[in-house]
C-alpha positions in Angstrom: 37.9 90.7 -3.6 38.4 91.7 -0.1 36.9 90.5 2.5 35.1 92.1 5.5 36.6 90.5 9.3 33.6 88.1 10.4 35.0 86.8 13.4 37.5 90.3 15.1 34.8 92.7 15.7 35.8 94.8 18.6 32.4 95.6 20.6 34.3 97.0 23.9 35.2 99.9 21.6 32.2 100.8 19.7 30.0 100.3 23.4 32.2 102.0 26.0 29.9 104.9 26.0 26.7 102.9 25.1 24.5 104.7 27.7 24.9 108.5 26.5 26.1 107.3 22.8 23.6 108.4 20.0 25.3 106.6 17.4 23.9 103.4 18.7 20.4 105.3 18.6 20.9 106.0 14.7 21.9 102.0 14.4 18.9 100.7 15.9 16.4 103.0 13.9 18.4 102.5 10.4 17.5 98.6 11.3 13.7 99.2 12.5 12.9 101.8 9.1 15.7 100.4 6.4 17.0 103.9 5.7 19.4 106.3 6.8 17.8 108.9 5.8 14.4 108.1 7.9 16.8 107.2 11.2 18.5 110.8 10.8 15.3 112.5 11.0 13.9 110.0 13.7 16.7 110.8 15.5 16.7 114.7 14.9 20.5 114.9 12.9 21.5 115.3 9.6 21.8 112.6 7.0 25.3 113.9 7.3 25.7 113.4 10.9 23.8 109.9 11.0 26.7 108.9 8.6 29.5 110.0 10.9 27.6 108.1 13.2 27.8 104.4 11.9 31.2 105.4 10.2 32.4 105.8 14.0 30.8 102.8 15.2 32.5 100.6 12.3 35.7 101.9 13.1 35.5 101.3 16.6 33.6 97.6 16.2 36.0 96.5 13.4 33.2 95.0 11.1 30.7 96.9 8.4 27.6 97.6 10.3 25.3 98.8 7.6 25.3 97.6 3.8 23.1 99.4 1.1 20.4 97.8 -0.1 19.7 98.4 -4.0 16.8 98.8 -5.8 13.0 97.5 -4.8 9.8 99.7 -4.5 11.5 102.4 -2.3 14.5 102.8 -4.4 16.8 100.9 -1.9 17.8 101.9 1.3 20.1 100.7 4.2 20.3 97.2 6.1 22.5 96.1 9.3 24.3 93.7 8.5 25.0 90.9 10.9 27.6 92.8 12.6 24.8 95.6 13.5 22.9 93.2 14.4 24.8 91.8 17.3 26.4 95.2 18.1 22.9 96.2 19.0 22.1 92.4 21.0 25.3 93.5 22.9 24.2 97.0 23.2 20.6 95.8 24.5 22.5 93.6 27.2 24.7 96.6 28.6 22.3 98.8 29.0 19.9 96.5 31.6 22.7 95.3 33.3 24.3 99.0 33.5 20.3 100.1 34.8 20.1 97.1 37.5 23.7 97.9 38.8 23.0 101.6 39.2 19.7 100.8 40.5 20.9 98.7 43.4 23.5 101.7 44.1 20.8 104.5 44.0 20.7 105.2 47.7 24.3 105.4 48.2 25.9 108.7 48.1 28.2 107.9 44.9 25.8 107.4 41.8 26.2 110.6 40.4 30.0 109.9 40.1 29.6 106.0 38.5 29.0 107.4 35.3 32.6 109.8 35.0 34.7 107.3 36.6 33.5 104.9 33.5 35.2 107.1 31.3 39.3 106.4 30.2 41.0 109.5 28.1 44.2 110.5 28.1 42.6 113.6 29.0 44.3 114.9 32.4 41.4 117.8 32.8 37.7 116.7 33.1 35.1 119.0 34.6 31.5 118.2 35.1 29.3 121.1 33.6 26.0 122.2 32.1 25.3 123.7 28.7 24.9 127.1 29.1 23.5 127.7 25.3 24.8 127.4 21.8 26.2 129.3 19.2 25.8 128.4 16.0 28.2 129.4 12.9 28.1 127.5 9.5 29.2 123.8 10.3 30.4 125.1 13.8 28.9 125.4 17.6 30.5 127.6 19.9 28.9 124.8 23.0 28.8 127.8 26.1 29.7 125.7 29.0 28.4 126.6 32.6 30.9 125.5 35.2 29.8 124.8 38.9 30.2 128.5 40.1 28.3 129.7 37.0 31.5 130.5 35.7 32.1 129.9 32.1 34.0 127.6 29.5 33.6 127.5 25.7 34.1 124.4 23.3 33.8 124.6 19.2 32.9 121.5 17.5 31.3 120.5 14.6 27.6 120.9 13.7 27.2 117.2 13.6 28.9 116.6 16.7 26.6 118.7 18.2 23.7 116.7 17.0 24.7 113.3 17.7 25.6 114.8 21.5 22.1 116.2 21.6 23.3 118.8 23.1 20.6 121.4 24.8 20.3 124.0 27.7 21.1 122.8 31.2 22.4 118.5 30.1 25.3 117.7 32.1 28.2 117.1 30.1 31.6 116.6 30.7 34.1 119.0 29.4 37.9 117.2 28.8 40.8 119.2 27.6 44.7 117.6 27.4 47.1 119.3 29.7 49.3 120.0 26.9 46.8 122.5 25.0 46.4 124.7 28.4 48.9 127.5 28.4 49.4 128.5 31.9 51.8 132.1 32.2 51.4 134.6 35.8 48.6 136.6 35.7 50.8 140.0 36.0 52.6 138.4 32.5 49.7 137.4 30.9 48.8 139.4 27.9 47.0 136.5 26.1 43.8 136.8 24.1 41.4 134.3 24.5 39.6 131.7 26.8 41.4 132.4 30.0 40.7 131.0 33.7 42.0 132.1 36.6 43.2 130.4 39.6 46.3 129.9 41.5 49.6 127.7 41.5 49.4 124.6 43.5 52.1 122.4 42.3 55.1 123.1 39.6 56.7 120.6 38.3 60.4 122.1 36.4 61.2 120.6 33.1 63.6 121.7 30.2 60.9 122.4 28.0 58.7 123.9 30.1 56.9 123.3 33.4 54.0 121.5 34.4 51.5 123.1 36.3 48.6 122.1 38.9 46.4 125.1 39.9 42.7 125.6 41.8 41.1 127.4 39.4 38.2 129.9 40.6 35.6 127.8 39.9 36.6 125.0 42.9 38.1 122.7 40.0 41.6 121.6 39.3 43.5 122.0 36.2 46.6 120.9 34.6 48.3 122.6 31.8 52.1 123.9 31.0 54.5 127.2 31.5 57.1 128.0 29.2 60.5 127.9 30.8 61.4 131.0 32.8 57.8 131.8 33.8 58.4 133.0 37.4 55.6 131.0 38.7 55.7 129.4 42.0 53.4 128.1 44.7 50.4 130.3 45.2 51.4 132.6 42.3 47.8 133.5 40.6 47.8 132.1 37.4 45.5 132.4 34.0 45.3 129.6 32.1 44.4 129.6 28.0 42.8 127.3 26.3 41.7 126.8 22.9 38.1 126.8 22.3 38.7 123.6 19.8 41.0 122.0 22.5 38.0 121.5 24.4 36.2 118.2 24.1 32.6 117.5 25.0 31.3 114.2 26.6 28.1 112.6 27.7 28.3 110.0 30.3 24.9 109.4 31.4 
């Protein structure tokens, strides 16, 4: 019989995003009511989402987290194991040191930004946003994102996702989108259809494959993304940029 790791649980993973993570919400209630089902709907998400949510965390942590418990009055139910049980002693530890640190920085001019430098991606674009409203379609959200210029930017996730983000009308979000999925052609070339921003050129990079480019979009921000070879685009050339709605990635980080 296999055995579960006791000793290499991997907390730094599971609690990088502690402070805006619902998943370690869904953990804490499964221990204080014994069921999933009861966390999902103290939690407001789906039975199916509460599950993606301490599948995620035992991924990331290395270690089961929750362990059925069979039979008794209720019909069984769900227990933390002791895994979920220090993942959440951890998670309790982070959180008041994370409020005393960001309480003693409060009147600086910075504390706004503390919270996006925390986060690492591989991710080249991140813009601060708002949610705008949401679209719901089936298992899918179509998240309408609200750049700072009131500008717009769209990211489809799953229904779940959704949930465990908590995502409502005006919550500051980050919106993070990988240079390679952002298809950057001149705007007098561009017969695209889809999510496009504008902007102009403000660094090209040549390569045999295609060229990497920096542009100031519109909206103030900066964005990275890619030109297939022979694009004509140079240095202050005005540029649209496409992007997948599902190459757009929602995070919280506060």
């Amino acid at each position: 019989m296999k055995k579960s790791a006791p000793a290499a649980l991997f907390f730094g993973s599971a609690l990088s995003h502690e402070p805006a993570d619902k998943r370690i919400e869904i953990l804490r209630l499964i221990g204080e009511s014994g069921s999933i089902s009861q966390a999902a709907r103290n939690a407001g998400v789906s039975y199916k989402a509460a599950w993606q949510a301490i599948d995620i965390l035992s991924n990331l942590s290395g270690g089961v987290l929750v362990k059925r418990a069979v039979g008794g009055a209720g019909g069984g139910g769900a227990l933390l194991t002791d895994a979920g049980h220090r993942l959440l002693a951890v998670a309790g530890q982070l959180a008041e040191s994370r409020r005393q640190v960001l309480a003693g920085a409060a009147a600086g001019p910075y504390t706004s930004t503390l919270s996006h430098i925390g986060l690492r991606t591989s991710m080249r674009n991140q813009f601060p946003c708002w949610v705008e409203r949401l679209e719901s379609k089936g298992q899918t959200v179509r998240v309408i994102l609200r750049l700072p210029d009131h500008s717009l930017l769209v990211s489809r996730i799953t229904k779940a996702s959704a949930e465990l983000l908590g995502l409502k009308k005006d919550l500051a979000v980050l919106a993070l989108c990988k240079a390679t999925a952002v298809v950057v052609t001149s705007q007098t070339a561009s017969r695209a259809v889809g999510q496009q921003l504008s902007g102009q050129a403000q660094r090209v990079s040549r390569g045999a494959t295609g060229d990497e480019v920096s542009l100031l979009l519109d909206a103030g921000l900066q964005l990275v993304g890619f030109a297939a070879p022979g694009n004509g685009i140079r240095t202050k050339t005005r540029v649209s940029a496409l992007i997948d709605e599902s190459a757009v990635v929602i995070a919280l980080t506060a």
